[in-house]
N, C-alpha and C positions, 0 to 999 in steps of 0.2 A: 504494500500500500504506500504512497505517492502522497502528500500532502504540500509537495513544495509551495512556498509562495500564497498560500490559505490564509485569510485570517479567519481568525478564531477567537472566541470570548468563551473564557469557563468563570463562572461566579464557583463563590467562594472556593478558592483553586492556591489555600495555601496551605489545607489540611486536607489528609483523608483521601475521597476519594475524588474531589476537586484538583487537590494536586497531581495524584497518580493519571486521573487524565492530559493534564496539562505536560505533563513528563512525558505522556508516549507522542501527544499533537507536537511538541517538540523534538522529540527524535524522529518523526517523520516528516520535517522541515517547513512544519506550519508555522506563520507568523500568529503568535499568541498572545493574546493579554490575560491575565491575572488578576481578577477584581474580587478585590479583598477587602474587608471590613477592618482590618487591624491595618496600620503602616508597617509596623516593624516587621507582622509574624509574616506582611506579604513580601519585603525585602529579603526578609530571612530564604522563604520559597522560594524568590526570583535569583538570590546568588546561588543556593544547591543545584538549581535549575541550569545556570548557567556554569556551572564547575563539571555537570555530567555533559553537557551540550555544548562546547565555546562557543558552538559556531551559531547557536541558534537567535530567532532573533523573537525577543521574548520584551515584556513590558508589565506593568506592574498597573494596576489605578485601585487608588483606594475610595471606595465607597461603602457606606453606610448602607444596607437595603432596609433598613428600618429607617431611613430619612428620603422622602421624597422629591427634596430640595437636592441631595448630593447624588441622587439617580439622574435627576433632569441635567445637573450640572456635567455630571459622566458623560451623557449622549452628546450633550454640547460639543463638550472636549472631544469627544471619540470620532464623533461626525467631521469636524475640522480638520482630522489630521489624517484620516482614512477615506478612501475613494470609494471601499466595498468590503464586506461583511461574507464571510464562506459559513459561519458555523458558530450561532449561540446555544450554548449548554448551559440551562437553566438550572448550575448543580446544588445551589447554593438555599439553607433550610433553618431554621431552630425550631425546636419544640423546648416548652415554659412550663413549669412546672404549677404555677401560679400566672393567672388571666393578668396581662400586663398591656400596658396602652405607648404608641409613640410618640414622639411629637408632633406627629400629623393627627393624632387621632383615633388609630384605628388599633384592633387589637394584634399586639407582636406577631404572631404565627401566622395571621389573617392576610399583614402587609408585606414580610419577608418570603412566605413560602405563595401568596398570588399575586398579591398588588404588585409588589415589585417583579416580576419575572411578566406580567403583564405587558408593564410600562414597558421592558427595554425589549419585549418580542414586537410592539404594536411600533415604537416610536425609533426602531430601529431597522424597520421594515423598508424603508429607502437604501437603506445600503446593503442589505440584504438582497434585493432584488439585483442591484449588481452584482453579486458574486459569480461564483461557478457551481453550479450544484448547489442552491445555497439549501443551507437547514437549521434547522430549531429543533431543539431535542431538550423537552422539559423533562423532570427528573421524577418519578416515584409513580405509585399507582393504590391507592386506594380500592376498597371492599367494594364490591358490587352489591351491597347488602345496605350503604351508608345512603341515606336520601339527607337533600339539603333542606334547614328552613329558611325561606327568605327575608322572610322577619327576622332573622337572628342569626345572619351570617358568618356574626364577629363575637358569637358565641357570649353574648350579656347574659343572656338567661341562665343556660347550660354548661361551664366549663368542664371538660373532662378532658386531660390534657392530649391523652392518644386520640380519643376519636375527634375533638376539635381541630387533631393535627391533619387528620386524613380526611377532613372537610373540608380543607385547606388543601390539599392536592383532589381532593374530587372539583372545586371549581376550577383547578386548572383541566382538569380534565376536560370540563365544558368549556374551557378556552381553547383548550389545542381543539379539540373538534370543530367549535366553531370556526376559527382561523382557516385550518384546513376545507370547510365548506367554503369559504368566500373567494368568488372569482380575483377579487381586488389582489388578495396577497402574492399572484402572479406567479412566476417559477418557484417561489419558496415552500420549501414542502415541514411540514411539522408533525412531529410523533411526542408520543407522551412514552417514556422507556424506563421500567423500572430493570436495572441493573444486578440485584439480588441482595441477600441479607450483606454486609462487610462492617464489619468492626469501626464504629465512628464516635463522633466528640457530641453528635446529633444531642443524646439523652444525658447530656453530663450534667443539667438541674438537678434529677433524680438519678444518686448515686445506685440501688439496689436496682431499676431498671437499667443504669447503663452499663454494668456489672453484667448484667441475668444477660442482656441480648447482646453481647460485646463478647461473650462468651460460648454462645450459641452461633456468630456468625462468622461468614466464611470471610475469605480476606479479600481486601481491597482490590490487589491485582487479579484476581477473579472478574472483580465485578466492574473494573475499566476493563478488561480483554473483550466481557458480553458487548460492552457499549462501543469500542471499537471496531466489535464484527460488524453492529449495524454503520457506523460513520465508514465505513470502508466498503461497504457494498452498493447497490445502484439506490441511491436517495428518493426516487420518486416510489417507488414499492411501498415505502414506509408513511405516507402522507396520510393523515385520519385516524390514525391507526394505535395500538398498545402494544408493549410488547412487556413480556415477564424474561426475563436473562435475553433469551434470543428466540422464544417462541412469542407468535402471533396470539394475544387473545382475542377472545370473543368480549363482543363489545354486549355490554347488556342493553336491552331495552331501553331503560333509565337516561343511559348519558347518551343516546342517540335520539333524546327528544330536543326538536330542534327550536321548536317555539321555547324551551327551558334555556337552551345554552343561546338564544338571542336575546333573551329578558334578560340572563344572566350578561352577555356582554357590555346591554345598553348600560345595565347599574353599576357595572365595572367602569366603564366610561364616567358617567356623572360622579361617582367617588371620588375619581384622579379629575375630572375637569377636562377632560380630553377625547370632546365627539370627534366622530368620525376621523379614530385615529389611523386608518390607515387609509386615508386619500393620499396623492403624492407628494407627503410633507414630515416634516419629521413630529410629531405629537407631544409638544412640548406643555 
């Protein structure tokens, strides 16, 4: 596999399995950035990074996905200096052990694991369109068993820290589908990919859960090789679509209702302030 000359964006890509990707888009000579939430711990990733790879050409941006204002500022910067976009990996996630709110408002898990991965697939969609094969690969997959309420999105009523979290990847879920239905988003193809269980920092509020399932799962370079089968294969197969490691699932009922994941995008829109984010402009 051939990645020369790619860009590529992997969020949170300074830990885990964020970094283990960004080390193989590296070694197969993708131009990568590293958007990271910490400066130091992403500098720290970007020098090992560049101590395995000299030759690679690698980039750092630190953003907050719990701040609104330092996502928008991201695209800003990112759009300015780059012509075209090959491949955003939406890898980046926290689960809260306790119902916590950000400076925009919204509840933590609600706006780092949708609101944000939203914003930068919708408003990043102009330079995406120019790439090569371009792709969106949002990260995890959610019970077919989990319904959403609308009323309570951001989970005021109800906190329960697992399943608010997977509430939070089921409306991405009705975002990549809807995305993928819309003629608008042009060549760009988007899959929703969970990778497999791997050992992560995800559950470290809750010491005895990140203990219990850290210890039950398989490793990291496992579960970048499933996701590099899919980035390395023919990208339009994968458009709509779920995958668990590297098999196809079946899409339930549920998230293939399309009046759901249009209601669903319009109120994603009026949240972030940004209709009709993917006409020819960047959704700022």
């Amino acid at each position: 596999m051939q990645l020369s000359k790619k860009q590529c964006i992997v969020t949170g890509a300074n830990t885990g399995l964020g970094f283990e990707v960004a080390r193989r888009l590296a070694a197969l000579g993708a131009n990568t950035t590293l958007l990271c939430r910490n400066k130091d711990k992403g500098e720290a990733a970007f020098h090992r990074l560049r101590e395995e790879h000299p030759g690679a050409d690698l980039e750092v941006a630190v953003c907050d996905l719990a701040s609104l204002a330092a996502i928008r500022d991201f695209i800003t910067d990112y759009s300015a200096r780059h012509e075209k976009l090959d491949l955003l990996y939406n890898n980046a996630a926290v689960m809260k052990a306790k119902r916590t709110v950000t400076e925009d408002g919204f509840e933590m898990m609600f706006q780092v694991n949708y609101l944000a991965p939203f914003l930068l697939m919708t408003s990043l969609l102009p330079l995406l369109r120019g790439g090569s094969e371009p792709l969106i690969i949002n990260n995890g997959r959610p019970s077919a068993r989990l319904r959403l309420d609308l009323e309570d999105l951001q989970a005021a009523k109800s906190y329960r820290m697992y399943r608010s979290f997977f509430k939070t990847k089921l409306c991405l879920v009705f975002a990549t589908l809807e995305l993928a239905r819309r003629p608008e988003r042009g060549p760009v193809v988007v899959a929703m990919i969970d990778p497999g269980t791997f050992k992560s920092e995800l559950v470290r509020d809750v010491r005895v859960a990140a203990w219990f399932k850290n210890f039950f799962s398989g490793s990291v370079a496992k579960a970048a090789d499933n996701l590099l089968h899919h980035i390395g294969g023919d990208p339009a197969r994968l458009n709509g679509k779920v995958f668990k490691e590297r098999a196809e699932q079946p899409l339930p009922d549920y998230w293939m209702d399309e009046d759901l994941g249009r209601r669903m995008w319009s109120m994603t829109e009026s949240m972030l302030g940004v209709p009709n984010a993917m006409e020819g402009r960047t959704a700022l």
